[in-house]
C-alpha positions as CSV (number, residue, x, y, z in Angstrom):
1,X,30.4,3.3,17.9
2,X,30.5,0.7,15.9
3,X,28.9,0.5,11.7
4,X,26.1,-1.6,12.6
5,X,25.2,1.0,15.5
6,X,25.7,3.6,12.9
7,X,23.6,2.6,10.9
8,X,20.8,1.8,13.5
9,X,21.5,5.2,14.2
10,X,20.5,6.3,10.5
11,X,16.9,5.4,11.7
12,X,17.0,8.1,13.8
13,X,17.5,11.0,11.7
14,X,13.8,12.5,12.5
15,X,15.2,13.7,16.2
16,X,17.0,16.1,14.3
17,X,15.0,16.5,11.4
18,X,14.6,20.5,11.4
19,X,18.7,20.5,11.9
20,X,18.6,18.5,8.9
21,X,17.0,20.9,6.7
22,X,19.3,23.7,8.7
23,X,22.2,22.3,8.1
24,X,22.5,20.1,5.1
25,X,23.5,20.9,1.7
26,X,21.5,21.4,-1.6
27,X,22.7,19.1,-4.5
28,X,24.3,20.7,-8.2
29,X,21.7,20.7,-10.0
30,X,24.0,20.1,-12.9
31,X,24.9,17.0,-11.6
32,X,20.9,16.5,-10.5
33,X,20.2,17.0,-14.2
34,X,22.9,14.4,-15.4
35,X,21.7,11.9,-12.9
36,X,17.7,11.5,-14.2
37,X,18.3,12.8,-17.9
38,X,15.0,13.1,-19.6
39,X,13.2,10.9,-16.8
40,X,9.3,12.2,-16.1
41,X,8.8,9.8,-13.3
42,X,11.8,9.3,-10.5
43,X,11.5,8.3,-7.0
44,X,13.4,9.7,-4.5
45,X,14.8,6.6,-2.0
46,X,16.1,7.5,1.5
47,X,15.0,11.2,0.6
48,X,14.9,12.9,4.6
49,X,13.8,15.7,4.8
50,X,13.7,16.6,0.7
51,X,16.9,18.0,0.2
52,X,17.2,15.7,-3.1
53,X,13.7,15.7,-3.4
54,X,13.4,19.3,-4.2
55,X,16.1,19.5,-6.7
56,X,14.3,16.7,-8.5
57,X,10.7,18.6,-8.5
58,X,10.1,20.4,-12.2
59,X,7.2,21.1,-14.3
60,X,5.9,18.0,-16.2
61,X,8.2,15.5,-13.9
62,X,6.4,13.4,-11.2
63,X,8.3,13.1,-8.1
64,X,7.8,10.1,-5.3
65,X,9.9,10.4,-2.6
66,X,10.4,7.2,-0.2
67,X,11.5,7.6,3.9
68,X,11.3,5.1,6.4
69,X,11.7,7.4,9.4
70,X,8.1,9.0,10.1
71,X,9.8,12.5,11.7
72,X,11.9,13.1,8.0
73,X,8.8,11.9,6.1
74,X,6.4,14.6,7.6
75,X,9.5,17.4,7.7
76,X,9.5,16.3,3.3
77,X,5.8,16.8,3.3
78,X,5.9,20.6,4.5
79,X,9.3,21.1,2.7
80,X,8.5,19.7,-0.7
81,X,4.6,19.6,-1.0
82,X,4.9,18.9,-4.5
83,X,6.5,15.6,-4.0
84,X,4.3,12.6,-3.3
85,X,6.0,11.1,-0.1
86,X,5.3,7.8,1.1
87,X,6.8,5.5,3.6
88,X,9.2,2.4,2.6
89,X,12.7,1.3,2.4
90,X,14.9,0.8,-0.6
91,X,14.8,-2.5,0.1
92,X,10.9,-2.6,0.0
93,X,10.0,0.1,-2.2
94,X,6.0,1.0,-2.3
95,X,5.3,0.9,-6.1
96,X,4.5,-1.3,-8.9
97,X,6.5,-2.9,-11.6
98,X,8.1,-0.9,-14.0
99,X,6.6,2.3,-12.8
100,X,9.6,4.8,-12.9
101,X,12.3,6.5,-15.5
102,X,14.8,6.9,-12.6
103,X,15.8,5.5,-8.9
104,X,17.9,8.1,-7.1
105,X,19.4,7.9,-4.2
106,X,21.3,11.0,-1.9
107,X,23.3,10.7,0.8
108,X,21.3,7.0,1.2
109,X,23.0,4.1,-0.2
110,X,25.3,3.2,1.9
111,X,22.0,2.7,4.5
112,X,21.1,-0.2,2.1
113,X,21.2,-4.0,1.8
114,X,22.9,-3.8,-1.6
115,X,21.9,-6.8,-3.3
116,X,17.9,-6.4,-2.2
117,X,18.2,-2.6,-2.9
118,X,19.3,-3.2,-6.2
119,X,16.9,-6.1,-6.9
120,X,14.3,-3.7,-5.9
121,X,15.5,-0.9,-7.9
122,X,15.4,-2.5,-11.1
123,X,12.0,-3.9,-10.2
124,X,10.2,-0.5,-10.3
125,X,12.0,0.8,-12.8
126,X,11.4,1.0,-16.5
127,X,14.0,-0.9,-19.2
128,X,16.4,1.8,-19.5
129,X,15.6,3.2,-16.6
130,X,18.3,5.0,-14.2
131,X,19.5,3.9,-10.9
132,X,21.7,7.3,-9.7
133,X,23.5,7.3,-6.5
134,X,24.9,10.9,-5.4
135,X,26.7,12.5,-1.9
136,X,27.8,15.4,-0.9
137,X,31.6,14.9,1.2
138,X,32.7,17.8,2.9
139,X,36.1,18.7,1.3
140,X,38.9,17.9,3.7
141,X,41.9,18.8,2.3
142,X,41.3,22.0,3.4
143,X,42.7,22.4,7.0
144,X,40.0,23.8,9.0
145,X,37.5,21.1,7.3
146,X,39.6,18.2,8.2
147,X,39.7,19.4,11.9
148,X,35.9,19.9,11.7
149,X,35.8,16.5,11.1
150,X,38.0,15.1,13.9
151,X,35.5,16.4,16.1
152,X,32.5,15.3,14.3
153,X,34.0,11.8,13.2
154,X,34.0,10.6,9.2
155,X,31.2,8.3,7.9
156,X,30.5,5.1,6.1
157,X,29.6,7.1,3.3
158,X,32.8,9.1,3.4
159,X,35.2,6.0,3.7
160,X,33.0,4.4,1.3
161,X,33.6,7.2,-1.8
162,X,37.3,7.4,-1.0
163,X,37.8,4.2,-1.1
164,X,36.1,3.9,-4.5
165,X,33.7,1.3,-2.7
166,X,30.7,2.6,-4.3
167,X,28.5,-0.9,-6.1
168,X,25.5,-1.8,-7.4
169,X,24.6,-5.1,-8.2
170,X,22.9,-7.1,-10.9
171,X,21.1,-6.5,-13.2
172,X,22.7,-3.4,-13.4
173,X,26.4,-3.0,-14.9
174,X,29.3,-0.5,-14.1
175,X,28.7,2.6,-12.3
176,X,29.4,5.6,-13.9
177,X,31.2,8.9,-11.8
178,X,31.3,12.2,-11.9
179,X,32.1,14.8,-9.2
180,X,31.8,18.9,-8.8
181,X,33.6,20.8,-6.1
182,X,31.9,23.8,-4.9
183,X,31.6,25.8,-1.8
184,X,28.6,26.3,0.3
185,X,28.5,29.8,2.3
186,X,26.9,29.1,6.0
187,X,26.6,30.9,9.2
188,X,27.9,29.2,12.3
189,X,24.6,27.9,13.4
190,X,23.8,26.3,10.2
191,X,27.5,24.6,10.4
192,X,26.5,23.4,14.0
193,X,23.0,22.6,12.8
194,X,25.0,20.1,10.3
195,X,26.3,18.3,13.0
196,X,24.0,17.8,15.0
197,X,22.2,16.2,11.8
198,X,24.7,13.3,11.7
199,X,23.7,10.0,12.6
200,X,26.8,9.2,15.1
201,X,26.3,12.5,16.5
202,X,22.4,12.1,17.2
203,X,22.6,8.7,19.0
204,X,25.2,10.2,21.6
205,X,23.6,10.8,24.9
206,X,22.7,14.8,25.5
207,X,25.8,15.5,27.6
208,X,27.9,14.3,24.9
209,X,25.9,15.4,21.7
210,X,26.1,18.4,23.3
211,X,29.6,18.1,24.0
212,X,30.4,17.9,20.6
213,X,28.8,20.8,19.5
214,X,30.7,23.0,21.5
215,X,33.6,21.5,19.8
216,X,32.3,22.5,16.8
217,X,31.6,26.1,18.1
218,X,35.2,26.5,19.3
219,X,37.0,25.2,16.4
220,X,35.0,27.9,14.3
221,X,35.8,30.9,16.3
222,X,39.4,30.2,17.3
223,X,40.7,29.1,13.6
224,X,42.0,31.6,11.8
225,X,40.4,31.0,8.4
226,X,36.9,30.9,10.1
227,X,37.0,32.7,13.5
228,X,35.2,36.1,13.7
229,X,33.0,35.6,9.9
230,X,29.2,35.9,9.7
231,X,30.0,33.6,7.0
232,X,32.3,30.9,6.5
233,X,33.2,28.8,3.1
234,X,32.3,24.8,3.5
235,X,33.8,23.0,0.6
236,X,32.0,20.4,-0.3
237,X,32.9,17.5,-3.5
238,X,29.4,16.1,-4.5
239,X,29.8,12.3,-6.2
240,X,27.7,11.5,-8.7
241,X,27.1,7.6,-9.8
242,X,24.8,5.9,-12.3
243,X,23.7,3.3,-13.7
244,X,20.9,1.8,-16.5
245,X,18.5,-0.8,-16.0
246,X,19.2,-3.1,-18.8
């Protein structure tokens, strides 16, 4: 498959929306915290199924959290009720001028036209304002991880943060970076349920998407540092990036 049918495919996420919230990780909220600061009104870009969205939700903060794809959208709705969710892209956010503290964006940007996104980032948002970018990456220098991930394939995203390809562009200057390693404990359906929330692995016909699943299955009960545990280990390095509006 190639990146442009990747990311076509990225439009698709609602067709495994309930995988998504299954499977998917929380964010730090450390790194959460560093990404908005003291901001009382962020919007949530890209946000699925709230995973982000959630971590972002605390008294006397407003949340808005923006998803083109109607299936995540109503999935954020149930998950995060105290979000206000509305439908849009990053590169055609639904707000006024000048109407947020922060712009965040998780597991998201690399879906974006970068120039319009950050255009459009820095027109909603205050002077001063933060434009934070954040992923989790599954770790994989560990040995069983990097197997998983020859049978679930890599992403844009992935090759992206290792190859410190991570922009923004103007108005805003430099990104800053910070990352956390930390390990997320998971049951073998919630690890399958992660793959089957990938984008290359929902446009696959069933045969196949299937297919790969099982792969997943038998990797984690014949490896030796995951076969025969209710509970299994996933390292993961969250990247953290931001940026203020001038």
């Amino acid at each position: 498959m190639s990146e442009r049918d990747e990311a076509l495919a990225g439009r698709r996420f609602g067709a495994a929306a309930r995988d998504y919230v299954a499977g998917r990780p929380d964010y730090p909220a450390e790194l959460v915290a560093w990404l908005v600061g003291d901001a009382r009104e962020v919007v949530d870009v890209g946000a699925g199924t709230g995973k982000l969205t959630a971590a972002l939700v605390a008294p006397g903060r407003e949340v808005v959290a923006v998803e083109p794809d109607a299936g995540m959208l109503a999935t954020l709705a149930e998950e995060v009720p105290a979000a206000r969710a509305l439908s849009g892209t990053g590169e055609a956010l639904p707000l006024p001028d000048a109407s947020a503290d922060a712009v965040v964006y998780g597991q998201a940007w690399h879906w974006v036209d970068v120039p319009r996104a950050s255009s459009e980032a820095a027109r909603v948002l205050r002077p001063g304002g933060a434009l934070g970018l954040v992923w989790n990456v599954r770790d994989t220098d560990v040995d069983w991880v990097r197997e998983l991930g020859d049978v679930i394939r890599g992403s844009a995203a992935e090759r992206m943060i290792d190859g410190d390809a991570v922009v923004v562009d103007p108005p805003f200057g430099p990104l800053e970076r910070r990352d956390l390693t930390w390990t997320r404990p998971m049951t073998v359906d919630q690890l399958v349920a992660m793959a089957a929330s990938r984008s290359y692995v929902i446009a696959l016909a069933p045969e196949e998407r299937e297919g790969v699943l099982d792969g997943v299955r038998d990797l984690l009960g014949t490896h030796p540092e995951t076969a025969g545990r209710d509970r299994i280990e996933m390292p993961y390095v969250t990247s953290a990036f931001r940026t203020l509006r001038p």
